[in-house]
N, C-alpha and C positions, 0 to 999 in steps of 0.2 A: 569446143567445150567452153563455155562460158568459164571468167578468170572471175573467184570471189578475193574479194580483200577484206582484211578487218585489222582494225589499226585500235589498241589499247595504249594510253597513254595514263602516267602517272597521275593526273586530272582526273582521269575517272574513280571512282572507289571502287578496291579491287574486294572482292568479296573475302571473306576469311574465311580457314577452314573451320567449319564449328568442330566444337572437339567431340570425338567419335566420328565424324563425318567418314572420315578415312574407313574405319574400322565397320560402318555401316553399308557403305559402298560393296567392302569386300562380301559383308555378308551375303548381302543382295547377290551379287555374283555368284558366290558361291550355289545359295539357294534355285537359281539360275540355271547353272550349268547343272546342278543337281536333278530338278522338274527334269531339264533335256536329255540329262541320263537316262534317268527313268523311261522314259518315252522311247527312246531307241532300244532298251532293254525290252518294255513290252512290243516294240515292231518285230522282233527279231524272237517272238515265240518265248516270251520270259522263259529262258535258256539261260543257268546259272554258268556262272566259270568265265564270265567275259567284262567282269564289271570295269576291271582297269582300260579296257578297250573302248565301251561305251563311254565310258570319262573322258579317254581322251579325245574322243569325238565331239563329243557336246562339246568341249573348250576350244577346238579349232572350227566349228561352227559359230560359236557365241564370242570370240574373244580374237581380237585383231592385234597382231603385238604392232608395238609402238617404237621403229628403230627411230635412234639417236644419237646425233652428232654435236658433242660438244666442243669448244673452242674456249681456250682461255687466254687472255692478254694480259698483260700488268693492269689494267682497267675496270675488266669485265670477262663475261662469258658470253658468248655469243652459241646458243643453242637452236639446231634445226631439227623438227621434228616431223617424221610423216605419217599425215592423218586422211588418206582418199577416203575422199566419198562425206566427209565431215564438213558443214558449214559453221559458223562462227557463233549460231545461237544451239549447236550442239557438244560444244567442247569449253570445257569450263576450265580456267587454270588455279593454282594456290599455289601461293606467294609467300613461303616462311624465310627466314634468315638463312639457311643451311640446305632447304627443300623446296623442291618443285614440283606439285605432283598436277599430271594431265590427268583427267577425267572426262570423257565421252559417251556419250547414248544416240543411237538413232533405231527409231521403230520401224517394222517392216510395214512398207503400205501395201495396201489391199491395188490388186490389179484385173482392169477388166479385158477381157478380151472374146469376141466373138458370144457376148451374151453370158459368158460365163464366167463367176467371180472368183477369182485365189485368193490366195494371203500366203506371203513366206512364214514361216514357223519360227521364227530365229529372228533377233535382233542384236545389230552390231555394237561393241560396247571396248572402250580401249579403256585403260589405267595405267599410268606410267610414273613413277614417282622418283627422282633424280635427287639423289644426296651430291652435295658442293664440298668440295674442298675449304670454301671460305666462306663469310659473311659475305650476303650481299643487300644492297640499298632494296627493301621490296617497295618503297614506294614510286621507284625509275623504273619500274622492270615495263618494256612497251613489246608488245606480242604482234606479227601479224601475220595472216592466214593466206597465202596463196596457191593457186592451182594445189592442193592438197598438201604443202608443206606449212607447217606449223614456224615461222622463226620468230626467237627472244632473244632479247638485251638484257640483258643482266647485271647491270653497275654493281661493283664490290664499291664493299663499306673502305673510307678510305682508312689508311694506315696510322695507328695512332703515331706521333714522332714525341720524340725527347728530348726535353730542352733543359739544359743546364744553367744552373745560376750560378754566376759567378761573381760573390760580394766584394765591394769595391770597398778601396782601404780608405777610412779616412781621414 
C-alpha cells in the first residue's frame, strides 16, 4: 500500500470556515442520506413501517465516523484522527480558537470489468467537529496525513501572566 503524506504548515493560508459553511455541510448530508433513504425504501416494495430502518441504513452506508484521540500537554494538543481510504486533496480541515472541525468527501468511481460498466451508489463522506478545552494558536496548527491517519498539532494560546508594580519610594 503506497504511504501518502501531507504536511500543512502555518505558512500556508489555512482556509476559514465561511459562516454557514458548517451548517451547509450538514444540510447536504442530510439531504444525502435522505435521497438514500428513499431509495432503499423504494427497493424494498415502498413498504411503510420501516423508515427508521432505512435511515439508519443510508447513514452507515454514507457516513464513516471519525475516531479520535486526543492528547493534551501544558503546550498543546496533539490530536490523531482516522480517516482510510482519504487523501489529502479530500479532507479539508477548520481551524477556529476553541474548534476543529474535519470535513471529507470522496465520490464513488465508475469501474470496468469484463466489458461491463458499474458505479457504486454511495459516496463516502466524514464530519468530525472537536470542541477544545482552551484557546489555541490557529495560525501553528500543522496537520499530517499518513497511511490513513490524520495527526495535528495544536499550540495553545500562551497564558496571559501578571505582573505587579511595585512603586518605588522616593
Amino acid at each position: 500500500m503506497a504511504e501518502t503524506t501531507a504536511v500543512r504548515r502555518a505558512e500556508e493560508p489555512i482556509r476559514p470556515i465561511k459562516y454557514g459553511s458548517l451548517f451547509d455541510q450538514l444540510e447536504n448530508t442530510f439531504n444525502t442520506i435522505a435521497r438514500r433513504a428513499y431509495e432503499i425504501f423504494e427497493a424494498n416494495g415502498r413498504a411503510f413501517g420501516r423508515d427508521l430502518e432505512h435511515w439508519f441504513r443510508a447513514e452507515r452506508e454514507l457516513l464513516h465516523p471519525v475516531l479520535v484521540n486526543v492528547t493534551e500537554t501544558d503546550g498543546s494538543f496533539e490530536m490523531k484522527a482516522e480517516v482510510p481510504g482519504f487523501n489529502e486533496k479530500e479532507i479539508e480541515i477548520g481551524v477556529e480558537p476553541r474548534r476543529l472541525t474535519i470535513t471529507g468527501k470522496r465520490e464513488a468511481e465508475k469501474k470496468e470489468k469484463k466489458g461491463k460498466t458499474w458505479a457504486e451508489s454511495c459516496c463516502d463522506q466524514i464530519l468530525r467537529t472537536v470542541d477544545l478545552p482552551s484557546e489555541i494558536e490557529t495560525d501553528n496548527v500543522t496537520a499530517t496525513l499518513r497511511n490513513g491517519v490524520l495527526e495535528l498539532s495544536l499550540p495553545k494560546v500562551a497564558k496571559a501572566h501578571t505582573l505587579r508594580i511595585h512603586p518605588k519610594a522616593a
